[in-house]
N, C-alpha and C positions, 0 to 999 in steps of 0.2 A: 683138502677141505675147501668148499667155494668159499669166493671171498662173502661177506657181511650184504656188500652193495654191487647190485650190477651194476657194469660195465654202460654208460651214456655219452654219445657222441655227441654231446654238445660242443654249441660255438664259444671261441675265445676273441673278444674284444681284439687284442694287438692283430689278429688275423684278418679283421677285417679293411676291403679296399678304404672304406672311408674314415679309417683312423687315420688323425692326422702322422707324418712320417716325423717332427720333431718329438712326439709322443714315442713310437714305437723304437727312434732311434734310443731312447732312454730308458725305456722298458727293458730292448734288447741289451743296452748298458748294464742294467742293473742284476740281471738274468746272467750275467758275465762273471760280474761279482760275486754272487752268488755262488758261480763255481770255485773260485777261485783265489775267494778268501779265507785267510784261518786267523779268527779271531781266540787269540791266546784263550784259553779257563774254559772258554764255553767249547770251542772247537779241538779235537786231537789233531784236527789236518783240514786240509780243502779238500771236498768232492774230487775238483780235477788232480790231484794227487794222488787220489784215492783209484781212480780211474786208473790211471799210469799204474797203479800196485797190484789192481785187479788181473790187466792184460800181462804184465811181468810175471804175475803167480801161475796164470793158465795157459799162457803159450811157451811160458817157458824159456828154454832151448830154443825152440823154433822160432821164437819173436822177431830175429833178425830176417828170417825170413821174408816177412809179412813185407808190406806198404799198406799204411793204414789210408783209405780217400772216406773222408767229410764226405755226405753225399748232403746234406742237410746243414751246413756251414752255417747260416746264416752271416750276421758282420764277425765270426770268428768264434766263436763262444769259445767254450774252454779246451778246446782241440790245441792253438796253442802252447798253453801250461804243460796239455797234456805231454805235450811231445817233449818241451823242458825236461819234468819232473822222469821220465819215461828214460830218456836219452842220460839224463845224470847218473839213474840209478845203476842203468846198462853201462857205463862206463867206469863208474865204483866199482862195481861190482867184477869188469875187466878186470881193472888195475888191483885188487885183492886179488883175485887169479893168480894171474901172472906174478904179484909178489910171494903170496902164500905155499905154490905150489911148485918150485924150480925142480927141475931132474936130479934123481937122488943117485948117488956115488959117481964114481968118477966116467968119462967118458968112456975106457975100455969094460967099465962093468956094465953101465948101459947099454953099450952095444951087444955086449955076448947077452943079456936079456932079451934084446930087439929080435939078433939070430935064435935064440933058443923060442920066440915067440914063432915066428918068421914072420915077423913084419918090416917095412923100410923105415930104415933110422930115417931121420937129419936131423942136423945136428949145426949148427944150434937149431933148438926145436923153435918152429914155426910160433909167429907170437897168436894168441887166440885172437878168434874175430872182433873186432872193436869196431868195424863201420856201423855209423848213426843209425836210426829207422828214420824211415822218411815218409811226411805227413803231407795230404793235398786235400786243400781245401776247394769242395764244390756245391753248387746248391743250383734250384731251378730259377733261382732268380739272386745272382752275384752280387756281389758287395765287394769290387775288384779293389774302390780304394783304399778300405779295411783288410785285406787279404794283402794289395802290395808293403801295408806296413808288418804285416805280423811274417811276411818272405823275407823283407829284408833283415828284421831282425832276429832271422832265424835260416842257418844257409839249409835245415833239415825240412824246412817250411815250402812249400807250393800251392799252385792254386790254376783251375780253371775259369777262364775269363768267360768265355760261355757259358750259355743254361745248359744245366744238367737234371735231366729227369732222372732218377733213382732207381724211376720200372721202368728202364728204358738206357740203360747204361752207354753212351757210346764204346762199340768196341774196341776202336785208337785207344780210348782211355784205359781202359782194364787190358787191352793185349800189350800195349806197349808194356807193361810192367812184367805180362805174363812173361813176353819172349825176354825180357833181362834177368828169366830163373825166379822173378819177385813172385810170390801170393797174394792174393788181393784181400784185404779184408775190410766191411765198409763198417764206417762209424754213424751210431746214430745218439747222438745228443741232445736228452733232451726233446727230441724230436717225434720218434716213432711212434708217440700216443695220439698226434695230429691225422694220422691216415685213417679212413674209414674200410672196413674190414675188406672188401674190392680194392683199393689202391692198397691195402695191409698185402695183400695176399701177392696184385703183381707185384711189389717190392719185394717181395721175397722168393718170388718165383725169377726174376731177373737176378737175384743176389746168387740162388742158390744153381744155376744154368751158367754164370759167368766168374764167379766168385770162391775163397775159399775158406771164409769164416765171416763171421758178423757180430757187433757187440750193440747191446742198447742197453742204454744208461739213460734213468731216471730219478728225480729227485725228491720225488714225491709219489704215493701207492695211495689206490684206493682204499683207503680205511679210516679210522677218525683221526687216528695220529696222522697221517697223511694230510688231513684236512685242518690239523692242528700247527704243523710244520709248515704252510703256505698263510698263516695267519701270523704265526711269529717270524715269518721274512717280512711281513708289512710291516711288521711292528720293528723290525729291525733296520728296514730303510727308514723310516721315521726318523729313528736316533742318530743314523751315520748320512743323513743327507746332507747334512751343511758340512761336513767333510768333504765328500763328493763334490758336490755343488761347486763349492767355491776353493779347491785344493784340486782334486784331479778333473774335473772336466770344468771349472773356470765360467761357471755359468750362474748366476746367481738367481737369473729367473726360473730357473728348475724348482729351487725352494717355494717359488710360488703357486707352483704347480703340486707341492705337497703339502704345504700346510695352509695358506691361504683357500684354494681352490684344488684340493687334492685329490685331484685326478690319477696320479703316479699312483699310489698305492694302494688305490681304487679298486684299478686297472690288474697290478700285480696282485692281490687278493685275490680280486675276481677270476680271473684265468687262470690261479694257481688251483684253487677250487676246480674248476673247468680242468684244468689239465687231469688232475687229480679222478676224478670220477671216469675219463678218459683213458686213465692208462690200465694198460694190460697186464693179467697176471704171466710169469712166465710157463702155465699151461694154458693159457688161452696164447699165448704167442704161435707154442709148439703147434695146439691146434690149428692154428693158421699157414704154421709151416707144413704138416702133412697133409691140407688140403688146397695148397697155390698151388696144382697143377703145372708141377717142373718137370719135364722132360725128360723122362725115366720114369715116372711116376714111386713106387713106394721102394724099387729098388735101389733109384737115386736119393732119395729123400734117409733112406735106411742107412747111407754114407757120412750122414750128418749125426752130430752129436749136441746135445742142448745143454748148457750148465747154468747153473741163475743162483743166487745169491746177493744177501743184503751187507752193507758195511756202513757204521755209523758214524756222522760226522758230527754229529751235534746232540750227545745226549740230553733227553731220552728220547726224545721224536723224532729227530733229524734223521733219516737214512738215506743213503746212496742203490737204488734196486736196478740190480744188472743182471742180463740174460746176455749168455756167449754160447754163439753155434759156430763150431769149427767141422770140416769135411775131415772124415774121421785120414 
C-alpha cells in the first residue's frame, strides 16, 4: 500500500554549515540517547538493543562472519551499544552451547558413530566459535576524538581517521577485511533518509559492487505516528534535561538553551519532523536498489535479498523501521 504522505526532501536544521557546532554537538548528544536509552514502564529495551537483536535474528549463523563499518558514524551514535549489546548476546549464547550441548556417550561410542558417519572425529571436540564481531566507525567527516574514546573502551571498537564517502568506499578499507575471509556489511544509523535519491542510489551501487549486506535503521517513518513519536522525544528531553545537563554532560548552560531560550528541542522536533517526511519506505529503498546502476545490472542486483521490518520500543508510536539486504 503507498504510504499516506509522499516522500519530501527537505532540509534539517542540525545539517546546516551555519548551525552553530555547540548546538549540533548536543543535538548529536541527545540523538545518542535516544538510541540508547531504556526508560523502565515506558520502554521494553533501547532501539540500539533492538538493533543488535535485529542483525542476530537475520544473519544468524553467519553474523560472525560479517564486520559491520559505520559508514555515517557521526560522534558515534548508537553503533557502539550496538556492538556491546550484539557481542554479549553472541557470547551467552556461546557459553549456553558449549554448556547445553556436551558429546553424548562415551568416547568409543562416539567414535564408532564418527566412523559409521565417515566423518573426522576430534576429540576433544573443537570449542565453537566465540571471537567478537568487530565494529568501524566511519563517516565523511570524522569525529576521531569521540571515536578514540568509544576504541578504547571497546577492544571490538575501530575507526577511520579519514573522510570517508559511502558512494565511493576506499578499496583498502573494504578489501582489507575482504582478504582476512571477513564480509562487509555497512551500517546506516539513522542516517540513510539524509541522501537525496542520486547520492541514495550511488550509495547503494558502491555498497552493492564492494559489499556484502547492508542494514538501515530508523526511528521514525513517514506517517502520523511517525510524526507523533518525534514530538514526544521533545517532550521527553524537556523532562530528562537537567539530568543530562548537570549529571552526565556537567553543563548547566544547556538548560538554558532548553527552557529559557529553547533552541534544543526546537531544533530536535523540528528535524525529527524533517527526518520523518524524509524517510524511505522499504519499497522505495528496493526501488532504488534495482535502479543504482551496479555492475551486472539486474543479474547482479537478482543476488541481493531485501527484508524490512518494524520492532517497537516505545509503545504505541515508538518504532525502530529497519531494512536488511544481504547478497543472497
Amino acid at each position: 500500500m503507498a504510504p499516506l504522505i509522499r516522500r519530501m526532501h527537505l532540509f534539517e536544521i542540525d545539517d546546516q554549515p551555519w548551525f552553530p557546532s555547540v548546538f549540533r554537538e548536543r543535538i548529536q548528544a541527545a540523538l545518542t540517547i535516544a538510541w540508547t536509552t531504556h526508560v523502565p514502564i515506558l520502554q521494553s529495551t533501547s532501539p540500539a538493543r533492538l538493533v543488535a537483536k535485529v542483525l542476530s535474528s537475520h544473519l544468524a549463523s553467519s553474523i560472525r562472519n560479517y564486520v559491520f563499518i559505520d559508514f555515517c558514524a557521526g560522534a558515534g551514535g548508537p553503533t557502539p551499544s550496538i556492538e556491546k549489546h550484539l557481542n554479549q548476546t553472541l557470547e551467552s549464547s556461546s557459553s549456553s552451547s558449549s554448556s547445553t550441548n556436551p558429546p553424548h556417550g562415551t568416547f568409543a561410542q562416539v567414535a564408532a558413530a564418527a566412523a559409521a558417519s565417515d566423518t573426522h572425529l576430534a576429540w576433544p571436540p573443537p570449542p565453537p566459535q566465540t571471537s567478537p564481531v568487530q565494529f568501524v566507525l566511519t563517516d565523511l567527516h570524522p569525529h576521531v576524538a569521540d571515536w578514540k574514546a568509544a576504541a578504547a573502551a571497546s577492544p571490538n571498537i575501530s575507526y577511520v581517521a579519514s573522510s570517508v564517502d559511502a558512494a565511493a568506499a576506499p578499496a583498502d578499507l573494504v578489501g582489507s577485511y575482504k582478504r582476512q575471509g571477513k564480509k562487509v556489511f555497512r551500517l546506516f544509523n539513522l542516517a540513510f533518509h539524509h541522501f537525496d535519491d542520486p547520492l541514495a542510489k550511488a550509495i547503494l551501487k558502491n555498497t552493492v559492487e564492494t559489499s556484502d549486506g547492508f542494514g538501515i535503521f530508523e526511528l521514525q517513518e513517514r506517517n502520523p505516528q511517525g510524526l507523533l513519536t518525534c514530538l514526544l522525544f521533545g517532550i521527553g528531553i524537556l523532562l530528562m534535561a537537567p539530568y543530562y545537563a548537570l549529571i552526565v554532560w556537567r553543563s548547566p548552560l544547556t538548560l538554558f538553551f532548553v527552557y529559557a531560550v529553547p533552541i534544543l528541542p526546537f531544533v530536535l522536533v523540528f528535524d525529527g519532523w524533517m527526518s520523518a517526511l524524509r524517510t524511505r519506505t522499504p519499497d522505495e529503498v528496493e526501488a532504488l536498489l534495482r535502479t543504482c546502476g551496479a555492475e551486472g545490472g539486474d543479474v547482479e542486483i537478482a543476488r541481493w535479498q531485501v527484508t524490512s521490518g518494524k520492532e517497537t520500543f516505545m509503545w504505541p508510536v515508538g518504532k525502530l523501521n529497519w531494512v536488511i539486504c544481504v547478497r543472497k
